[in-house]
Legacy VTK file of the C-alpha trace (Angstrom):
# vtk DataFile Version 3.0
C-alpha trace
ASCII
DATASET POLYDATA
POINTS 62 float
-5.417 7.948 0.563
-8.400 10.405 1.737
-7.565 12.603 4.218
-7.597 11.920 7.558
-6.552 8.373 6.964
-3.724 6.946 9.295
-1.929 4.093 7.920
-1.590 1.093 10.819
-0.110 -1.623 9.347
1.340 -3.257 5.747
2.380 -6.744 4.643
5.119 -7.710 2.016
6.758 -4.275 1.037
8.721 -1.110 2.602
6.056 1.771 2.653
5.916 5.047 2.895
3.948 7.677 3.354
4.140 11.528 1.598
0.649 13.703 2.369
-2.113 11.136 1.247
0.148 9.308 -1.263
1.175 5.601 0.070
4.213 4.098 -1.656
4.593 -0.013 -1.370
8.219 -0.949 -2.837
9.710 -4.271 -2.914
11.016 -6.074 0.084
14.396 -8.447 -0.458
11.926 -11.580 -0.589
9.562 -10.770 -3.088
11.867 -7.945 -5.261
12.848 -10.517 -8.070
10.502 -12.643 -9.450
11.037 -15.234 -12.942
9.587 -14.930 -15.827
6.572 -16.746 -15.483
6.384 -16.597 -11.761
3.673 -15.510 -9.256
3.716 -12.080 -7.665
3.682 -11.647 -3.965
0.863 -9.694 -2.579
1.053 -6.461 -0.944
-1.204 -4.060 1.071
-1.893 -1.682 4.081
-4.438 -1.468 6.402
-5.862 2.249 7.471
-8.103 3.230 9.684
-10.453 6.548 8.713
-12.244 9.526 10.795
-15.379 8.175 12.136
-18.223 8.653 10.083
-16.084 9.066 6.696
-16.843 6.943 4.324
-14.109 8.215 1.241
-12.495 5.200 0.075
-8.501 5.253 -1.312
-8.048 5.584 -5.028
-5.840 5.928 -7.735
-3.767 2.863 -7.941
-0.656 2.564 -10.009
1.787 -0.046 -10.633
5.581 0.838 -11.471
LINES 1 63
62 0 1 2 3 4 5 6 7 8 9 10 11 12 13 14 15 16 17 18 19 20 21 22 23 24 25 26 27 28 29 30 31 32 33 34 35 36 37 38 39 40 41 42 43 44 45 46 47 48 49 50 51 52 53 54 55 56 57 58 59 60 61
């Protein structure tokens, strides 16, 4: 997440925060899914310094 970010809410997972790196892990209703099965959603909301415009990046899955 850019800097200056502030995280204010999140939705489906247990997240964490560590400098501008935002870690989503798997809640007890969504952390087992069958084989064939849909995958819960997950996400944050930030808000950002006025006037910046820098955008989060570098998704991963794991």
């Amino acid at each position: 997440m850019p800097a200056g970010h502030t995280v204010t809410g999140s939705w489906n997972g247990t997240l964490t925060v560590s400098g501008q790196t935002v870690t989503i892990r798997n809640v007890a209703h969504n952390g087992t899914l069958a084989p064939g099965a849909s995958t819960t959603s997950v996400g944050f909301q930030a808000t950002r310094p006025s006037g910046n415009t820098a955008l989060p990046s570098g998704y991963t899955c794991a």
